[in-house]
MARZALUM-959252 format. One record per residue: x, y, z of N, C-alpha, C, O in turn; residue number from 0. Coordinates in steps of 0.05 Angstrom, whole numbers, plus 32768, in hexadecimal, padded with zeros to 4 digits. Example, Ala and Ser with C-alpha at 12.3 -4.5 7.8 and 13.67 -1.06 7.14 Angstrom:
2
nX_nY_nZ_caX_caY_caZ_cX_cY_cZ_oX_oY_oZ_num
8108_7F8E_809C_80F6_7FA6_809C_8108_7FBE_809C_811D_7FBE_80A9_0
8101_7FD3_808E_8111_7FEB_808F_8102_8001_809D_810C_8017_80A1_1
END
This chain:
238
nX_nY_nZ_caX_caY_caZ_cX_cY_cZ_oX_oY_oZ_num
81DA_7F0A_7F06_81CF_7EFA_7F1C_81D0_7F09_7F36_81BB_7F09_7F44_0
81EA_7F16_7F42_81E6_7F28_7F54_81D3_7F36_7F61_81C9_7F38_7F78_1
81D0_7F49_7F3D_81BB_7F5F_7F45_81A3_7F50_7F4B_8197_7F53_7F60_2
819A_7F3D_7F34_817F_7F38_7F47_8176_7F23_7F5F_815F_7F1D_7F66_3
818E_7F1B_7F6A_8198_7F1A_7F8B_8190_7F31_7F96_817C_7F33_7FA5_4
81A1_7F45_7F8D_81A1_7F55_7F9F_8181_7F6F_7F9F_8180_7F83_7FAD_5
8170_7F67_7F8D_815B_7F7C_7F89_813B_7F69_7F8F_8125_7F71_7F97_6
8144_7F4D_7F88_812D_7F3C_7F91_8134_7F26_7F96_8137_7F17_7F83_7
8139_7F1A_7FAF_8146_7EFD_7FAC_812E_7EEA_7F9E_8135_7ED6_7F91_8
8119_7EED_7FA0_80FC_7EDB_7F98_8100_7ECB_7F85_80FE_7EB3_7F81_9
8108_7EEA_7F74_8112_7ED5_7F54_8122_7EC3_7F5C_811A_7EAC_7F5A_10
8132_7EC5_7F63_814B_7EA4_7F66_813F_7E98_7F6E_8142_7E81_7F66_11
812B_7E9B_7F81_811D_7E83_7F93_810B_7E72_7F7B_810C_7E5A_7F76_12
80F9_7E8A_7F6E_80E9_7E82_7F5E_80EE_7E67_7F46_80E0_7E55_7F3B_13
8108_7E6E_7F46_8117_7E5A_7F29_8120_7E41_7F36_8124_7E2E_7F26_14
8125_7E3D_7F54_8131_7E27_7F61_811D_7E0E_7F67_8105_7E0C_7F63_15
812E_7DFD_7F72_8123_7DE5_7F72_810A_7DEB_7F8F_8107_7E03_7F96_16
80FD_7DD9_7F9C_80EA_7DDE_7FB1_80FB_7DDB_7FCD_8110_7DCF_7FD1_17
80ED_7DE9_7FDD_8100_7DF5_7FF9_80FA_7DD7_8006_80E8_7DC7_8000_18
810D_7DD6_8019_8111_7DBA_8024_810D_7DC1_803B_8121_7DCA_8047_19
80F1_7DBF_804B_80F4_7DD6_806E_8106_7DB4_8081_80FD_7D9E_8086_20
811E_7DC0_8084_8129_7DB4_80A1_8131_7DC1_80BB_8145_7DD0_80B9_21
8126_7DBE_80D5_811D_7DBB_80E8_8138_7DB2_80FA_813F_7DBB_810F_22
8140_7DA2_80ED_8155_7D88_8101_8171_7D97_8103_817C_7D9F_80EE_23
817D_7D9A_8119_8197_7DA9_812A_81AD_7DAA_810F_81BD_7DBD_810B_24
81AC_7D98_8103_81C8_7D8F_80F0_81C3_7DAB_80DB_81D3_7DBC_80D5_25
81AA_7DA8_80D3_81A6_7DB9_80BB_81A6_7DD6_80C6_81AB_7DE7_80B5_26
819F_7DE3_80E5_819E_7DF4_80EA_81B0_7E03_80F7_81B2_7E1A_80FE_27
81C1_7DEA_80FA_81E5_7DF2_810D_81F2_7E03_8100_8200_7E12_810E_28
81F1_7E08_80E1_8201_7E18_80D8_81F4_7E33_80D8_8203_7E41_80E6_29
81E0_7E40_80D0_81D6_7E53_80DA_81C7_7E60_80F6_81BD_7E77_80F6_30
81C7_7E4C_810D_81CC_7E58_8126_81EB_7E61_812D_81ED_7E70_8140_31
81FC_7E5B_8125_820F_7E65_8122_8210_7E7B_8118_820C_7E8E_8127_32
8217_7E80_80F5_8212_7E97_80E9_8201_7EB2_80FC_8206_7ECA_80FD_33
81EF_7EA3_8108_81DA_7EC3_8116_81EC_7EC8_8133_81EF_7EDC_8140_34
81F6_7EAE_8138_8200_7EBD_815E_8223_7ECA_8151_8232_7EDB_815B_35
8227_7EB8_8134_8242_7ECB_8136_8241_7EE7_8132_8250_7EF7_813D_36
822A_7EEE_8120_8220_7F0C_8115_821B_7F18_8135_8223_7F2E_813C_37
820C_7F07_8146_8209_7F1D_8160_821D_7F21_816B_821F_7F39_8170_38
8233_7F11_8174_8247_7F13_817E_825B_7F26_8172_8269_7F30_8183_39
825E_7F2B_8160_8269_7F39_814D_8257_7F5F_8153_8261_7F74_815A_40
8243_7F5A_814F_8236_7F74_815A_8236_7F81_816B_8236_7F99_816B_41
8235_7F6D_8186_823C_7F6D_81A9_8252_7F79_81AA_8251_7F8D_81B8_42
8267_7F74_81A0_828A_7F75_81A9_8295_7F88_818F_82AC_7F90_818D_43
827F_7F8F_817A_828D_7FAC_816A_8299_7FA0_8158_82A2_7FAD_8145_44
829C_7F86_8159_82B4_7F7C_813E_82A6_7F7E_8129_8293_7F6E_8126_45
82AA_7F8E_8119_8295_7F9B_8102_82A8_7F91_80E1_829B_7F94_80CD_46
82C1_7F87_80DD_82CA_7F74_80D2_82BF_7F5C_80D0_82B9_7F54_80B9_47
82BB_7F4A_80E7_82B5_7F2F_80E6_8292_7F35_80E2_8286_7F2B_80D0_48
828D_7F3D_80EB_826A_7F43_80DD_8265_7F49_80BF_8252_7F40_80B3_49
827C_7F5A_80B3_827B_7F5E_8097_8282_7F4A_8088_827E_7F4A_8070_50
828E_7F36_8096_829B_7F23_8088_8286_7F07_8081_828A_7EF4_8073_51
8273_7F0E_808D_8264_7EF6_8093_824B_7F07_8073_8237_7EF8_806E_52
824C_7F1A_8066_8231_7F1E_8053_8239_7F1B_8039_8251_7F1B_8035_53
822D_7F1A_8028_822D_7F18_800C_8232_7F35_8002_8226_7F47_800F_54
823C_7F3B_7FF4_8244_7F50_7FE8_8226_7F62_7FDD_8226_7F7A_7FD9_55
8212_7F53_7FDA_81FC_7F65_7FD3_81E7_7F66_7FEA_81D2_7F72_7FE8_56
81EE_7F5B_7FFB_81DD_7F65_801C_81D7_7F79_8015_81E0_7F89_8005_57
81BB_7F79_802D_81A5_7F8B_8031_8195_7F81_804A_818F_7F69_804C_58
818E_7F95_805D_8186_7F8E_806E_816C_7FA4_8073_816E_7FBA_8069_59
815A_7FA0_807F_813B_7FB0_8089_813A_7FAC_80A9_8131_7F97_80B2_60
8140_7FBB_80B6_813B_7FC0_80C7_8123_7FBD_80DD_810E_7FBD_80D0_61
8120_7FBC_80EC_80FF_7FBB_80F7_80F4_7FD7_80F6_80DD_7FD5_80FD_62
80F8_7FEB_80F3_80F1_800C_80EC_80F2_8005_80D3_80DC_800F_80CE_63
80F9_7FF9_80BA_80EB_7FF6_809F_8104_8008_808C_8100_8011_8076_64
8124_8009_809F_8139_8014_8098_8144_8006_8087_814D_7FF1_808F_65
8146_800B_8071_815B_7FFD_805D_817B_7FF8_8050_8188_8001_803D_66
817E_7FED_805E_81AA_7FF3_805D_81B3_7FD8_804F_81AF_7FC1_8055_67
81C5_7FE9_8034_81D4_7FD4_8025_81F3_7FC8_8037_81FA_7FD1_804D_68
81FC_7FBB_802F_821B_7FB5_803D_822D_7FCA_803E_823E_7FCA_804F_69
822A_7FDF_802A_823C_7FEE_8035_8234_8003_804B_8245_800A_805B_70
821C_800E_804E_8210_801F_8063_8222_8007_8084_822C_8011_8098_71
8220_7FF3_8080_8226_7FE8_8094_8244_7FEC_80A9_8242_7FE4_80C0_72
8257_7FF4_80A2_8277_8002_80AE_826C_8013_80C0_8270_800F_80D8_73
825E_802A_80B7_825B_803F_80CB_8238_8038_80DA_8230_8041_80F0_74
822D_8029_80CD_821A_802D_80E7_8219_8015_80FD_820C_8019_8111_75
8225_7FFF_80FB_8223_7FEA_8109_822E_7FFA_8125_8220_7FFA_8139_76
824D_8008_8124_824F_8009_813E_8238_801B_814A_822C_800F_815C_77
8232_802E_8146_8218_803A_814C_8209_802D_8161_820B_8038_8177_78
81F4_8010_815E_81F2_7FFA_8160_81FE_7FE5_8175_81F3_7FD4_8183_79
8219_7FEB_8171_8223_7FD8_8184_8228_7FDC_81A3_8236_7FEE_81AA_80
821D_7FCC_81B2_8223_7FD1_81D4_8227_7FC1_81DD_8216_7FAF_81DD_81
823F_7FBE_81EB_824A_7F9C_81F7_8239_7F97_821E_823E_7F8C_8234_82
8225_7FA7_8210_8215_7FA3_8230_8201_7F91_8230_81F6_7F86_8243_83
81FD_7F8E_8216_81E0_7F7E_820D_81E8_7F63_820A_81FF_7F5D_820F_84
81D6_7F51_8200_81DE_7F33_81FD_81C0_7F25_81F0_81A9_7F2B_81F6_85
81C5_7F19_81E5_81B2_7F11_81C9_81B2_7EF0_81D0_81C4_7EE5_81DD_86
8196_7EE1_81C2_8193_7EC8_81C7_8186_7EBC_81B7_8170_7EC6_81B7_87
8188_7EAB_81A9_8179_7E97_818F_8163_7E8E_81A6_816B_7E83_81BB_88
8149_7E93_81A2_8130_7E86_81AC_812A_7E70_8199_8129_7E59_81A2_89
8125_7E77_817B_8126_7E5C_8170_812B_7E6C_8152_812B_7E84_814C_90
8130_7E51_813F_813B_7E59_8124_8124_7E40_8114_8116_7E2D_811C_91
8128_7E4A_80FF_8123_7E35_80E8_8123_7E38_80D4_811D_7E4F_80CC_92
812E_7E20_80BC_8133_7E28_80A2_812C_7E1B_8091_8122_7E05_8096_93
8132_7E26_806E_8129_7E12_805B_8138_7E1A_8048_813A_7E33_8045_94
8147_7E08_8037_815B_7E04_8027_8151_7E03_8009_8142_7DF0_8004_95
8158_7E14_7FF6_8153_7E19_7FE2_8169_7E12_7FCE_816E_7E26_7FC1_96
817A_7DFB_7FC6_8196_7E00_7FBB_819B_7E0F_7FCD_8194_7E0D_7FE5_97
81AC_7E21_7FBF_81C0_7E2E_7FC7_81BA_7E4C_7FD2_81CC_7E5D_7FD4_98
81A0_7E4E_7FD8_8195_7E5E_7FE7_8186_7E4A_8005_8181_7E32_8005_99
8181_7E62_801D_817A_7E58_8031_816F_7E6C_8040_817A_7E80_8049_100
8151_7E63_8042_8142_7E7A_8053_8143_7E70_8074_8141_7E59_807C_101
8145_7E85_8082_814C_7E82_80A8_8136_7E92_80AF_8131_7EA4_809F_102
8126_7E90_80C6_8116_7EA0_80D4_8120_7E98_80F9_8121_7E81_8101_103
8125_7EAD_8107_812D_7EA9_8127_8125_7EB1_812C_8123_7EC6_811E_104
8113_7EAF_814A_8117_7EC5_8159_813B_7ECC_8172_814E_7EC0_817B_105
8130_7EE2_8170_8147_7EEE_817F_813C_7F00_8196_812C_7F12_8194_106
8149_7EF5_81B0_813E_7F02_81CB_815C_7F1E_81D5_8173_7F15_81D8_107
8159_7F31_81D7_8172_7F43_81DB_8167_7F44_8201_8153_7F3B_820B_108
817F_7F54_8210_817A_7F50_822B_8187_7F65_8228_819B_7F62_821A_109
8180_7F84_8237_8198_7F9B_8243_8196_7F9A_825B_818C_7F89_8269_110
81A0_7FB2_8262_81A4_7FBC_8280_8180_7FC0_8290_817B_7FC0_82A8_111
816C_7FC3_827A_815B_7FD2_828E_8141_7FCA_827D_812D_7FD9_827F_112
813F_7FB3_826B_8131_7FAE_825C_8133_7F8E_824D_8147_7F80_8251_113
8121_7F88_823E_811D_7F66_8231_8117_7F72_8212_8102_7F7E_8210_114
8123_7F6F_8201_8113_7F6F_81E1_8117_7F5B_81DB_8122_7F4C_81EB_115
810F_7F52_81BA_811B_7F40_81A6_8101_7F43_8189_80E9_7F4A_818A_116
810E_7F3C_8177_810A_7F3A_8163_810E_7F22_8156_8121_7F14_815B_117
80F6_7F18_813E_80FB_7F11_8129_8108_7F0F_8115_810C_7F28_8113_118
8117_7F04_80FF_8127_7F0A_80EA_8120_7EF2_80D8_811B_7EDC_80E0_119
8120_7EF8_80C5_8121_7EEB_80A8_813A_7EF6_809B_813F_7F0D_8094_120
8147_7EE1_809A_8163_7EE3_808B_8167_7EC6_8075_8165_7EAE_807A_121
816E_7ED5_8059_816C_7EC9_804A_818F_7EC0_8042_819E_7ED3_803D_122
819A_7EA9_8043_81BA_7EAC_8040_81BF_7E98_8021_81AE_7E88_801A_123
81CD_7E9B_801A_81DB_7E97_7FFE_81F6_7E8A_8008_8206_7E92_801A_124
81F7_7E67_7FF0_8210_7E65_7FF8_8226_7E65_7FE3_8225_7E60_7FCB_125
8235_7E69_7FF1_8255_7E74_7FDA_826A_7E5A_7FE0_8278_7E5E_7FF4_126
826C_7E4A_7FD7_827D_7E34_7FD6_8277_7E27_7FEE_8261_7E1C_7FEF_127
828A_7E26_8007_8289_7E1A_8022_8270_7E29_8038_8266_7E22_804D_128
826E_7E41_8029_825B_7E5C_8045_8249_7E5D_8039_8245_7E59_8021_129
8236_7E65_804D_821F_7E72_804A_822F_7E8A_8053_8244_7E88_805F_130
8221_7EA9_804A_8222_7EBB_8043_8208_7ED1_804B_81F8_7EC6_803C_131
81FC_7EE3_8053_81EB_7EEA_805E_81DD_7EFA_8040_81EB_7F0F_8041_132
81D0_7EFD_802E_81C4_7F14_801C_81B0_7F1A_8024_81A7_7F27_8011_133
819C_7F1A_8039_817E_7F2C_8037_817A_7F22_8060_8180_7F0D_806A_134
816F_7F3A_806F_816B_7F38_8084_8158_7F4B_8088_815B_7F63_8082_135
813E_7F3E_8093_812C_7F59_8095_8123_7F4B_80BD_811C_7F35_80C5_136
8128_7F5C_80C8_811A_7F62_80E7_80FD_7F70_80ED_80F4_7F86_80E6_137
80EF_7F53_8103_80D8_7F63_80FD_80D8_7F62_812D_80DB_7F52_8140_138
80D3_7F7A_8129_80D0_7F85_814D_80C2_7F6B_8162_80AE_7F60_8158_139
80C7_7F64_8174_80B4_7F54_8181_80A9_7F6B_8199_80BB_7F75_81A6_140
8093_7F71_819D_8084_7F72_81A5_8076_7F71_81D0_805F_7F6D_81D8_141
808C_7F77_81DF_8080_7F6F_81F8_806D_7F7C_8200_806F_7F94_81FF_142
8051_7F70_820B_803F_7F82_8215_804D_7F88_8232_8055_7F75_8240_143
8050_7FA8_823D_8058_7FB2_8257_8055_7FA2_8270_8040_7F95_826D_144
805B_7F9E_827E_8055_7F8F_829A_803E_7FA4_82AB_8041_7FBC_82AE_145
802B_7F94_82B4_8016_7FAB_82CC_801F_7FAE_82E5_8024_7F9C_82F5_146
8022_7FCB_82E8_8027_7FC4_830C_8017_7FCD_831B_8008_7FD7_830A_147
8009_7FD4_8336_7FFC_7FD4_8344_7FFA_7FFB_8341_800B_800D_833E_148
7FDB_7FFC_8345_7FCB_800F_8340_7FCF_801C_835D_7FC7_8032_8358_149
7FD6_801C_8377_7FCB_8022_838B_7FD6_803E_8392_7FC9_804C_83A3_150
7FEF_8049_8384_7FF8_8063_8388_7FE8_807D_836D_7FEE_8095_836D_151
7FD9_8072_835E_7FD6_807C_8344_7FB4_8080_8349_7FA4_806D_8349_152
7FAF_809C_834C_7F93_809A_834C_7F84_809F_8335_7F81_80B4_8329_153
7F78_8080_8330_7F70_807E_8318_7F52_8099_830E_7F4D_809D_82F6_154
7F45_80A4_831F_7F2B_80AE_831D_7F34_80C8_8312_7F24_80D6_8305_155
7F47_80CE_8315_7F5A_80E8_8304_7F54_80E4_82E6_7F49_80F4_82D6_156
7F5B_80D3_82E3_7F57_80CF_82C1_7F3F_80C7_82B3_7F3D_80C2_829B_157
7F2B_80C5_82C8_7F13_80BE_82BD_7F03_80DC_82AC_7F00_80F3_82B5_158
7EF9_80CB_828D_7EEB_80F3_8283_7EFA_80E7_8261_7F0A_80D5_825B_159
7EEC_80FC_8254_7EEB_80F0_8239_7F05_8105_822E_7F0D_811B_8236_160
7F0F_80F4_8218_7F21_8106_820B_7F2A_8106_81F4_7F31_80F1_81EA_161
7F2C_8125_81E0_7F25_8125_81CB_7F3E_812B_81C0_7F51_8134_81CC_162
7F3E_8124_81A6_7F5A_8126_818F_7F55_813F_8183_7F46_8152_8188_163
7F67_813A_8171_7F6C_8154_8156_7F57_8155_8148_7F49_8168_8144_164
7F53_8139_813F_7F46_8130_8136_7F28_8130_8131_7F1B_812A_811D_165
7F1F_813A_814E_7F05_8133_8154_7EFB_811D_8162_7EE4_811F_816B_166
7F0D_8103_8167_7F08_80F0_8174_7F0A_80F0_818B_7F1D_80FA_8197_167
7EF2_80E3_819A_7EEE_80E1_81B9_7EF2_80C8_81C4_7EE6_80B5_81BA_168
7F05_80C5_81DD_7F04_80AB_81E7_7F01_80B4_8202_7F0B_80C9_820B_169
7EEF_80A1_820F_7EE1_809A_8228_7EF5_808C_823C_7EFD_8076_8237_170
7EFC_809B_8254_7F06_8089_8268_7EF8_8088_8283_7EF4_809F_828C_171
7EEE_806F_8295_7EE7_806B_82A5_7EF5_8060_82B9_7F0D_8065_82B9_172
7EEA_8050_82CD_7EFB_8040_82E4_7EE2_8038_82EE_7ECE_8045_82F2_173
7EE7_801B_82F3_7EDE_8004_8303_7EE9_7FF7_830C_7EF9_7FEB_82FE_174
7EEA_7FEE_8330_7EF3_7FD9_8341_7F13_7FDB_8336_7F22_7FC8_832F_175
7F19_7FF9_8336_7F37_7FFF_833B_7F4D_7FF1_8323_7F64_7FE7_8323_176
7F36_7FF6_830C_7F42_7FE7_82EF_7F34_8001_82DA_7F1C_8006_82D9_177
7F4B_8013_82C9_7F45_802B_82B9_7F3C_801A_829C_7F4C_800D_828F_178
7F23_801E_8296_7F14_801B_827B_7F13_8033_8266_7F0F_804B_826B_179
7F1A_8022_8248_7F1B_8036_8236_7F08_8032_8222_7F03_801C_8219_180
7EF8_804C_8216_7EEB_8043_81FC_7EE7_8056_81EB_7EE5_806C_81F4_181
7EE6_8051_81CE_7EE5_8065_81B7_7ECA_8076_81B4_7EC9_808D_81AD_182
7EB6_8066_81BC_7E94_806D_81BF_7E83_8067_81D0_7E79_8051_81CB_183
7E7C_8070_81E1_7E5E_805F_81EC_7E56_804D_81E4_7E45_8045_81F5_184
7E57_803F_81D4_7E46_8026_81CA_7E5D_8011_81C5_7E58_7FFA_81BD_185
7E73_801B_81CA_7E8B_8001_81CD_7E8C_7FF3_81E4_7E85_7FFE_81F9_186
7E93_7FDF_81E3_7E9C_7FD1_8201_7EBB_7FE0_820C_7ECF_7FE4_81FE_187
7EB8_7FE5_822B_7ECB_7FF8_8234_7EE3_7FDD_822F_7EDC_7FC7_8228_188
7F03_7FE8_8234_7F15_7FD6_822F_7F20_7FD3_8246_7F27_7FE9_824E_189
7F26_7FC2_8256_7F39_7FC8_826F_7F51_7FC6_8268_7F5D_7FB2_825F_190
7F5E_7FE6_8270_7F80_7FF1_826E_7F92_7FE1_8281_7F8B_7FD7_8297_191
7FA5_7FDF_8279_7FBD_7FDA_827E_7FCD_7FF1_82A3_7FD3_8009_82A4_192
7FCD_7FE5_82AF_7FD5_7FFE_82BD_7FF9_7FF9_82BE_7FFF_7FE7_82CE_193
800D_8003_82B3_8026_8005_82B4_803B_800D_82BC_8051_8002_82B8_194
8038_8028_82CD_8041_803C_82D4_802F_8052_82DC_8018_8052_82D5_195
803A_8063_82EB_8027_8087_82EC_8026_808C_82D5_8037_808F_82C3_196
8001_808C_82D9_7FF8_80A1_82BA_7FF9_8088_829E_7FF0_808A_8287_197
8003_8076_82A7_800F_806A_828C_7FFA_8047_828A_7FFD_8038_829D_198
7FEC_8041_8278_7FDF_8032_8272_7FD7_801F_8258_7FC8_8025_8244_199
7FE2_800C_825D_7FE6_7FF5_823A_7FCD_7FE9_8235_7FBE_7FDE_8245_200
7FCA_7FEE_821B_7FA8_7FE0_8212_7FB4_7FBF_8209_7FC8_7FB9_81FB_201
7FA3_7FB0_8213_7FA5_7F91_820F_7FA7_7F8E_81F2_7F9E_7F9A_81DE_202
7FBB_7F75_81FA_7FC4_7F6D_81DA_7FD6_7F77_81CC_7FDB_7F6C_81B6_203
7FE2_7F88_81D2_7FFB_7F99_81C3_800D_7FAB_81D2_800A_7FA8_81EB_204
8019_7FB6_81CE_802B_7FCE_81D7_802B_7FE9_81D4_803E_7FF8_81D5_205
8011_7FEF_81D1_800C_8015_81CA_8008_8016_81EC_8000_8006_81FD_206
800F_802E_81EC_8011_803C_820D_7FF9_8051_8206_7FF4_8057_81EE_207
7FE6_805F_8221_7FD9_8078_8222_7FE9_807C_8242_7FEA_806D_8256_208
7FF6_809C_823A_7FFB_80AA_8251_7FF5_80C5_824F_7FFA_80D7_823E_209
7FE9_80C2_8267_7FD1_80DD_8274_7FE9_80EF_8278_8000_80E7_827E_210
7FE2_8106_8274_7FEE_8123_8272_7FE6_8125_8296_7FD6_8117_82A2_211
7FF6_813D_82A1_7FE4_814C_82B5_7FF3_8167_82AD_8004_8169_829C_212
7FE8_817F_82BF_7FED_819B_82C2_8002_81A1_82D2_7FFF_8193_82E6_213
8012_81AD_82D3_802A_81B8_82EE_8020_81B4_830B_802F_81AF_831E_214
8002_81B9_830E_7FF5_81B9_8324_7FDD_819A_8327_7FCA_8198_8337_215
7FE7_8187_8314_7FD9_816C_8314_7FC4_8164_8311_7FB9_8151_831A_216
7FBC_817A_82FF_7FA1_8174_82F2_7FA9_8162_82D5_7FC0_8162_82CC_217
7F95_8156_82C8_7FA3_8141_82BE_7F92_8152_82AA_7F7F_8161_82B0_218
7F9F_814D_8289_7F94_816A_8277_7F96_8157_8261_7F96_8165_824C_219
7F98_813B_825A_7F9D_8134_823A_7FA3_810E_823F_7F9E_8101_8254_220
7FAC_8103_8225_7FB6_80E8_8226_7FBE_80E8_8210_7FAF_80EA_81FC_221
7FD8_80E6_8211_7FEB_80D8_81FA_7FEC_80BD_81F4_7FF5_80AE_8205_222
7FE0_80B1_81D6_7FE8_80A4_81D0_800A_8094_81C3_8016_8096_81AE_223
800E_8085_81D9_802D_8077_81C4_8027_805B_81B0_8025_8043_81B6_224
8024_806B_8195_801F_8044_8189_8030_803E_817E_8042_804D_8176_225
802C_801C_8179_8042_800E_8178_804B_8015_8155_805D_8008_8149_226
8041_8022_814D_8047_802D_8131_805A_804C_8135_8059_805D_8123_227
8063_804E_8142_8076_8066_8144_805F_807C_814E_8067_808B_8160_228
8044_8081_8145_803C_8093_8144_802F_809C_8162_802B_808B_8173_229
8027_80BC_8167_8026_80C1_817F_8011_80D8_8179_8014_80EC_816B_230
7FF9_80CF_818A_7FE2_80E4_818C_7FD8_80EA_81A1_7FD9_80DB_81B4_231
7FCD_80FD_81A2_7FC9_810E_81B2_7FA5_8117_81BB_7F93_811E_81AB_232
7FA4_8116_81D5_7F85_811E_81DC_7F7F_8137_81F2_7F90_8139_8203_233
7F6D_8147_81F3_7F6D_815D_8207_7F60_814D_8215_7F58_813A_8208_234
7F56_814B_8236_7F45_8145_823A_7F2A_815B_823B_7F31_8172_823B_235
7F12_8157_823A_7EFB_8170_823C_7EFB_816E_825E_7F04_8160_8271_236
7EEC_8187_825A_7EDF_8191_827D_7EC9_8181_827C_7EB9_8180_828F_237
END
């Protein structure tokens, strides 16, 4: 029964009675708990009382798509841990399976110099009186950058097409002091994000384009940052 806990919870789900979705504080008191003791526990390094809280066949996925059983967990949690940060249940909800129980929260984190949070789906198992944590997968939330004012950043610098490895050309213009992007002539231009020097967020998501310049400030390229890890690269042409 373990193992296939611990390799597919589905099956158990699959064989059980129908999930009961409750909503109401009583049913959810016990696992807003469970998640602020696990943060608190992460915050302050107590890497005991965090272990104490999983099922012996835990497994957790990371938002990078990292996969760590319970024992990987001793040495990398402190890694991880910084008592500078501070974490916050935005909201939870669950549904009761017997003796299984699926949780989904969000979670808002706050540092020194920044706002994240994440999603989680955590699946917990109960062992007599506890629930017990066996399956946690984190999925990234997402902030689109804040815009700040264009008036030190001259946008006409970066206007001129620019080409990849690839072969691919993207088009940048400027109108009424707002930088437009496009893959073709025959697309509708996009209006950029302006975020910083050089630095510009396309609506709707979190990929960055930041303009290269030369030692002597000629602007020579645009790096893409997307929200997929990956990072490309454009020359600009003469």
């Amino acid at each position: 029964m373990s193992y296939l806990r611990s390799i597919c919870p589905i099956i158990v789900l699959s064989c059980a009675s129908p999930a009961i979705a409750q909503d109401d504080e009583q049913t959810l008191a016990p696992f807003r708990s469970l998640i602020e003791t696990r943060l608190a526990a992460l915050k302050s390094g107590d890497i005991a009382k965090y272990m104490a809280m999983l099922d012996k066949d835990y497994v957790v996925i990371s938002d990078l798509g990292e996969r760590r059983t319970r024992a990987d967990l001793p040495a990398y949690l402190p890694t991880i841990s910084n008592p500078s940060r501070s974490y916050a249940i935005q909201s939870i909800h669950a549904r009761i399976i017997d003796d299984i129980a699926l949780v989904d929260a969000e979670i808002r984190e706050d540092m020194a110099d920044a706002v994240g949070g994440w999603h989680e789906s955590d699946i917990f198992v109960r062992q007599g009186s506890r629930w017990l944590y066996l399956h946690r997968q984190d999925s990234s939330i997402l902030y689109p950058p804040a815009p700040v004012p264009t008036d030190a950043d001259p946008l006409d610098d970066y206007v001129g097409q620019y080409r990849s490895a690839a072969g691919l050309t993207d088009i940048i213009t400027v109108r009424d002091g707002t930088l437009y992007g496009q893959s073709t002539p025959q697309d509708a231009p996009t209006a950029l994000i302006h975020v910083g020097p050089g630095a510009f967020a396309i609506p709707g998501g979190a990929d960055l384009l930041v303009f290269t310049r030369s030692p002597t400030g000629t602007v020579t390229g645009l790096i893409g940052h997307l929200t997929s890890g990956q990072i490309s690269t454009s020359a600009k042409l003469p």
